[in-house]
N, C-alpha and C positions, 0 to 999 in steps of 0.2 A: 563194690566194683574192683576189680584186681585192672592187669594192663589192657589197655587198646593195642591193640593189634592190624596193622594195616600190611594189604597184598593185594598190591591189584599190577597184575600182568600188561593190560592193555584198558588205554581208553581212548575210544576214537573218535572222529565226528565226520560225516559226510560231507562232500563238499557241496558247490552249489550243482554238479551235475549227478550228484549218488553213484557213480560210477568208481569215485575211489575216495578212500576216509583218509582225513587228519591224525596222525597220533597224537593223542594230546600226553599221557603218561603210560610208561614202560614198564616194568619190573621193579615197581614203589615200595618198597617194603620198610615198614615202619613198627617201633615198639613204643609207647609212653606207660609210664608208672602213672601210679595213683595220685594226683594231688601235684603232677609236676604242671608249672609253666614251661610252654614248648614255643618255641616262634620260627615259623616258616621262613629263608628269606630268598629272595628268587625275583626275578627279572620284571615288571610289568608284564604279562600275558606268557607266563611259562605255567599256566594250568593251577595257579593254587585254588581259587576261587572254585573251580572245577573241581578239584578234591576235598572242600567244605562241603562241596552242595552235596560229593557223595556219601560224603560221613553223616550228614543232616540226613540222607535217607532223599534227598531230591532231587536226585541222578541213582536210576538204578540200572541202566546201561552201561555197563563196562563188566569183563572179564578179571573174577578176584574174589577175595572177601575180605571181610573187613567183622572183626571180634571186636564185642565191648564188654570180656569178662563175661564168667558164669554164672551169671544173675537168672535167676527165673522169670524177672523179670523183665519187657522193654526197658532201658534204659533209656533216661530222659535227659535230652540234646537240646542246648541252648544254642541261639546263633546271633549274633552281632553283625546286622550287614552294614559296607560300606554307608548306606542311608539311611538314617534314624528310625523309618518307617513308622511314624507316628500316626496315628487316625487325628485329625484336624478339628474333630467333632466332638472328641474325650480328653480332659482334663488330666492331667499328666499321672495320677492316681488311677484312672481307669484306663490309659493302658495299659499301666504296666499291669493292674489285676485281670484284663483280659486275658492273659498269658500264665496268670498263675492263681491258685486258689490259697497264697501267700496268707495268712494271719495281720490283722492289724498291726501287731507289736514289730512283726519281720519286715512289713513294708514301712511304718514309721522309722527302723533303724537302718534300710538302707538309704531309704530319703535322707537321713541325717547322716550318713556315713558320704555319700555322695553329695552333699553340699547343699541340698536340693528339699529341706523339709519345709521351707516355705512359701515354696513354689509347687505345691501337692496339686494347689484349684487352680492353675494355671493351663489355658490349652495351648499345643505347640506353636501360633503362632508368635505369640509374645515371649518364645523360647532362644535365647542363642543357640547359634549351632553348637557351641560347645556343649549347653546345657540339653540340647536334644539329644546328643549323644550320650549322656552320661543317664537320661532318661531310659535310652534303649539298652546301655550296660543292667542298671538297676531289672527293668523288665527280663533283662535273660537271668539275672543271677536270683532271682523272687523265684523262678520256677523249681529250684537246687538242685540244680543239672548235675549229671554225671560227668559230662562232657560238654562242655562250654567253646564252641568255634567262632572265633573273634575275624571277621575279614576285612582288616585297616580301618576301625571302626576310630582313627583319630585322623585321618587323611583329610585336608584343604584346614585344619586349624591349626591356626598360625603356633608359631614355639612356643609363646609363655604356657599358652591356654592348652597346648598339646603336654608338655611337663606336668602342668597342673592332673590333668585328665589322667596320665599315665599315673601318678604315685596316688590320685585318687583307688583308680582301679588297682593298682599293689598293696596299697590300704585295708580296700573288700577285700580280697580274695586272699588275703592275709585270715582276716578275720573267719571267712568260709573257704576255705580250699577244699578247691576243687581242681580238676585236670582241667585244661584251657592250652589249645593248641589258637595261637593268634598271630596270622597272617601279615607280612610286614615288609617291603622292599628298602626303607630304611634301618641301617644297621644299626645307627644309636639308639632307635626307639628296640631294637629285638635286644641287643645289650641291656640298657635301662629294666627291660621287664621279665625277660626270660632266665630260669634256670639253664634252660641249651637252646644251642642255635640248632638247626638243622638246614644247610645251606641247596640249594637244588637249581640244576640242571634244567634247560628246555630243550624244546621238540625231539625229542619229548621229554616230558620230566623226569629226572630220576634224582637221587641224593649221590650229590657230592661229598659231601661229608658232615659231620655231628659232630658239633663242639661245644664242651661245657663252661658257663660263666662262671669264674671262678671269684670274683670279684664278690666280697658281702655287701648283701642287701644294704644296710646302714652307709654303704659308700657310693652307692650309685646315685647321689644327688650331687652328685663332685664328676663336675661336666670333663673335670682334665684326668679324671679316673676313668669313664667311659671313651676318650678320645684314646689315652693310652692300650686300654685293651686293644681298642679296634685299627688303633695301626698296629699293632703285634702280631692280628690276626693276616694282614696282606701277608705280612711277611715270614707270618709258622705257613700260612695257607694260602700262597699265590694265584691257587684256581680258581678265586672266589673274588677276583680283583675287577673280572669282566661283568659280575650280576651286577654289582654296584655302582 
């Protein structure tokens, strides 16, 4: 896989009388490398979710395109929705294999990389939400995506259990990198996990501006390292003071 490549001119949505459309994003134009962590950060309802579903291939209405690299073949798109989407009815091992035709050895090491190797025969209900979650991380990352779309997939758990989740998931994708563009209106969690920020604009969407963490890995578990960037950032980049 070489870079993704995003363009999309226009994305609209009709209203409730069809008579005149929504813009939801403008003249989006995005480039990610190989194997980088990217994190979206943008307003509650400034169209990110909307730009997952079209990269996932689940929105093919809008004017644009969108490249994953000159592979001959499809490339394969993991996604992370805000809901764990667990089937209620399959053991936490048979989701995630729904999803992927993963090798025992790969699904026993993400289970054990994610916390989670002894809760395999466990079915969602007897799951925290934290653990559901890290269930549906595992399930996208068994597939070995090219492209991995995370959309706030630590939203409503609480902070221990969210830090935890997050250096889980820096963890894996440590150990598999891969590119992962991940979705987030909190700036300490896009700090915490992202190589670059990409900060964005609504109605309609566009990019404000792209800024790189400069901060290393090995410091980000130092809450006054992460606070310090992010006040530095109001103040190199005061346009970005109203998403937040």
């Amino acid at each position: 896989m070489n870079n993704l490549t995003i363009n999309i001119s226009d994305k609209s949505y009709p209203n409730s009388t069809n008579k005149t459309s929504k813009q939801v994003i403008k003249d989006l134009q995005l480039n990610l490398v190989n194997n980088e962590f990217v994190c979206l950060v943008g307003s509650s309802g400034c169209g990110k979710t909307t730009l997952l579903n079209i990269l996932a291939g689940l929105d093919t209405k809008f004017s644009g395109n969108i490249s994953l690299g000159n592979s001959q073949t499809a490339p394969k798109v993991g996604y992370v929705f805000q809901n764990p989407r667990l089937l209620p009815w399959r053991t936490v091992r048979e989701n995630i294999e729904l999803a992927s035709e993963a090798k025992i050895t790969t699904l026993e090491f993400l289970l054990e990389s994610m916390g989670l190797a002894t809760e395999k025969d466990t079915f969602p209900a007897h799951l925290s939400l934290g653990m559901s979650r890290r269930v549906a991380i595992i399930r996208a990352f068994a597939m070995d995506p090219d492209l991995l779309l995370m959309d706030e997939p630590f939203v409503s758990l609480d902070p221990p259990t969210a830090r935890q989740a997050q250096q889980l998931l820096i963890d894996l994708w440590s150990k598999r990198p891969h590119k992962i563009l991940f979705v987030t209106h909190d700036l300490r969690e896009a700090i915490t996990l992202a190589d670059h920020l990409i900060f964005l604009h609504s109605n309609p969407m566009s990019v404000i501006t792209e800024i790189p963490v400069s901060i290393p890995r090995k410091e980000r578990l130092e809450a006054a390292k992460i606070e310090q960037f992010r006040q530095q950032l109001f103040i190199d980049y005061p346009e970005i003071t109203a998403l937040l």
